[in-house]
Phi, psi and omega in degrees: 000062183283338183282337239257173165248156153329067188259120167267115179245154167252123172294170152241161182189344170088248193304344188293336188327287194324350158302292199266332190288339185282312194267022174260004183287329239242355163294307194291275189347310175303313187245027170069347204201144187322150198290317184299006190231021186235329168249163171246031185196134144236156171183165184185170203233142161039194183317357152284317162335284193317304180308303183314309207295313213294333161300325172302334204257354170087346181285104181317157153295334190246015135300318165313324190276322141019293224262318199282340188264335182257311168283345186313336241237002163293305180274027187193024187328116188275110193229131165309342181252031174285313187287356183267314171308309201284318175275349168265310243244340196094353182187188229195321179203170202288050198341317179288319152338290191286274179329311178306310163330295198277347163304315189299337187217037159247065157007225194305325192328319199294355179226051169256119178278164179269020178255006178242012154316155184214143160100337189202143176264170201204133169235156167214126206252151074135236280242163145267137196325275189298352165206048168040039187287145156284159162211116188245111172275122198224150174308147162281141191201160186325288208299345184227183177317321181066042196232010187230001186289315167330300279217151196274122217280325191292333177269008173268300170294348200276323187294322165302307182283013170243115202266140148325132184048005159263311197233168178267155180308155167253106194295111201279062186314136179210060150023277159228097145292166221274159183322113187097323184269121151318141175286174210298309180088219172233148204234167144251190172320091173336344214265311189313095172100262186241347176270028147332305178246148189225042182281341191279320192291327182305342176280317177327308201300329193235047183208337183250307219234010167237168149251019192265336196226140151274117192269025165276345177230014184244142163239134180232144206239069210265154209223114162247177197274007204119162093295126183226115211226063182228022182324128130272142179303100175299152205222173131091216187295146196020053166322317171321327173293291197285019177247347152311300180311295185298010204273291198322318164332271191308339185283342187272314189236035176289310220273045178288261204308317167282340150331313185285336177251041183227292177293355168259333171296341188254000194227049180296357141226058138277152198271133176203136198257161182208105165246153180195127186287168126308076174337321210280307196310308192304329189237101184265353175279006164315111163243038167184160170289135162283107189297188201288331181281339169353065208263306189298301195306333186336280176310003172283288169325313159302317150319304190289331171291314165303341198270318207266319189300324169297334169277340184304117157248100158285353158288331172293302180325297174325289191294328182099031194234330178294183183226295182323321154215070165291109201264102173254172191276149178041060169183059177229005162249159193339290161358308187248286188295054195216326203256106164317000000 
């Protein structure tokens, strides 16, 4: 399939990011050339957000991972009086921090609007604070609103990526918004409702809202964070904690498995692949999920990315030819597309 275009969709998962980013080192290593140059659609939610721009931006992978190994511990500081921040204050760390970070490591990209992505197209997902609005940010084009291309890409990603009670919202600046429409304001993580995996919306954005893409010539390309699958129901004195945590777990990464079976029901024959490892099979002395903040886990996380990349055949992928995880009708969760 050489002619076809590319859509790369990304998760969210925060430090797991370092997940998907291993297999785009190993992408690149396979075709010789930047990731911005194999696709024509990128897009992502939370630490995907970051990874799509900084692929938009032209930024090697294993510059990324660099960047998530040597700096988390800038954006995640581990401080004992964190979870005490987190029940006054509502979060734990710095929103300004993490812009301030990814301004430091976009090069020309930190004074880029998303109409000056150039060569590739790019979404970034979410939601607003005071009335749960979702807002998927896109170059402006004939087909759409044309109201988000203006708006600055380092404030788009910064606003997908602060998950609620990690970060305080991020004020999205939008100067003059159109007559009548409240400004964009202040948001959080797209992961808050169905873009966790934000592959169904990147399809809409580029099969409803383009005139550029088909799904009879798009191959889509889905990237997740990880997995961990050992929820117990919790029990006995103060239970309310872990079922607080799982709740938040699902509102950020439930609905991962429903994208995938929303984009093969509605684009059932296009070809579309969806890798996101089991953490526990690559690991087996894992005995917990790993949170977004997680820092001490990094050199795990790399194993485990490195572990799953090595199993990739992107040249099958590329090509239309692989099968192991090739997204089929009865054949959408992990479990069954995983399986050669």
């Amino acid at each position: 399939m050489p002619d076809r275009k590319l859509l790369l969709s990304i998760d969210g998962g925060g430090i797991r990011g370092i997940i998907p980013i291993c297999m785009l080192i190993r992408l690149e290593e396979v075709t010789g050339k930047p990731a911005k140059e194999t696709f024509a659609f990128v897009a992502g939610t939370s630490t995907g957000s970051i990874i799509a721009a900084s692929i938009a931006a032209g930024i090697p992978a294993r510059t990324m991972l660099n960047l998530y190994t040597a700096r988390a511990n800038e954006v995640f500081p581990q401080r004992p009086w964190n979870f005490l921040k987190q029940v006054v204050l509502g979060y734990m760390y710095s929103s300004e921090k993490l812009h301030e970070v990814l301004a430091d490591e976009s090069g020309p990209a930190r004074t880029w609007t998303l109409n000056d992505v150039t060569d590739i197209d790019i979404l970034v997902t979410a939601k607003r604070v005071d009335d749960g609005m979702p807002w998927y940010y896109v170059k402006d084009n004939p087909k759409n609103s044309q109201r988000t291309g203006k708006l600055h890409l380092l404030d788009c990603i910064t606003a997908s990526a602060v998950a609620p009670t990690y970060f305080k919202p991020w004020d999205v600046a939008e100067p003059n918004p159109p007559p009548g429409h409240r400004p964009a304001g202040k948001q959080v993580d797209g992961g808050v409702g169905v873009a966790g995996n934000p592959v169904y919306q990147a399809c809409v954005e580029a099969f409803w809202y383009t005139d550029k893409y088909s799904p009879a010539d798009t191959t889509v390309i889905s990237l997740g964070t990880g997995r961990f699958e050992s929820f117990k129901n919790p029990g006995g004195l103060f239970a309310i904690i872990p079922w607080v945590k799982w709740t938040l777990g699902e509102l950020l990464d439930s609905a991962n498995e429903q994208q995938t079976d929303l984009v093969q029901r509605h684009f059932p024959d296009m070809p579309f692949y969806r890798l996101s490892p089991d953490m526990k099979a690559l690991d087996p002395t894992l005995d917990h999920g790993i949170g977004q903040d997680e820092i001490k886990e990094i050199p795990r996380l790399r194993t485990i990315g490195e572990k799953f990349a090595a199993t990739i055949d992107w040249e099958g992928i590329l090509t239309g030819t692989d099968t192991q995880f090739l997204i089929t009708h009865g054949r959408t969760l992990p479990r069954q597309y995983q399986t050669a």
